[in-house]
N, C-alpha and C positions, 0 to 999 in steps of 0.2 A: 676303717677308711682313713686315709691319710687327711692332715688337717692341711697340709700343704705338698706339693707334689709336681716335679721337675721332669722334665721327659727331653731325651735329645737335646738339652738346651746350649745355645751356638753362640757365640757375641767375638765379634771380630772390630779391630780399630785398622779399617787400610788393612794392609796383607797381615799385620799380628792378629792374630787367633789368640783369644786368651780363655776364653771355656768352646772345650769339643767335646760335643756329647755327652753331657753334662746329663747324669739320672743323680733324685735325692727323692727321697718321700721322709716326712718328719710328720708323724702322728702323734695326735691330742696328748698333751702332757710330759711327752720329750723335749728334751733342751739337747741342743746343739751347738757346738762352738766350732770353728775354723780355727786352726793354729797352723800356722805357715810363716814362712820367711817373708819378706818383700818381694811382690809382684809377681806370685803365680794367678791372682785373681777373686781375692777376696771379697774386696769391696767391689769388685764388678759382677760378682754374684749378687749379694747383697741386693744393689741395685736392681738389679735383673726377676728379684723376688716381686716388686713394685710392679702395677703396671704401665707405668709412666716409660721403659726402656724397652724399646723395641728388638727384639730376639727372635732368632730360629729355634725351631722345637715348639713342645708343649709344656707349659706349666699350668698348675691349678691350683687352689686354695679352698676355702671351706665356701666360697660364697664368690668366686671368681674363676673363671675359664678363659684362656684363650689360647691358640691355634697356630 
């Protein structure tokens, strides 16, 4: 089972689209890094893990669901 797990995930600012369709699953005891240039969407990923930012798709967690 994935300890954390991304489905579809969308976030948009106004017409910029910065994640489209966004799939990730990261299971218990994998590390993960993002390595990218400036401003494909890292830290609005990040973000989007939390559930404080409101996103299209599904994400999940060990202990959190939403829709």
């Amino acid at each position: 089972m994935a300890l954390l797990r991304l489905e579809g995930v969308r976030k948009a600012f106004g017409a910029n689209v910065v994640l489209h369709a966004l799939d990730l699953s990261v299971a218990q005891g994998q590390c993960v890094d993002l390595i990218r240039a400036s401003g494909p969407g890292k830290s609005t990923l990040r973000l989007c893990v939390g559930p404080a930012e409101a996103v299209a798709g599904a994400r999940s967690s060990k202990n959190h669901n939403t829709q």
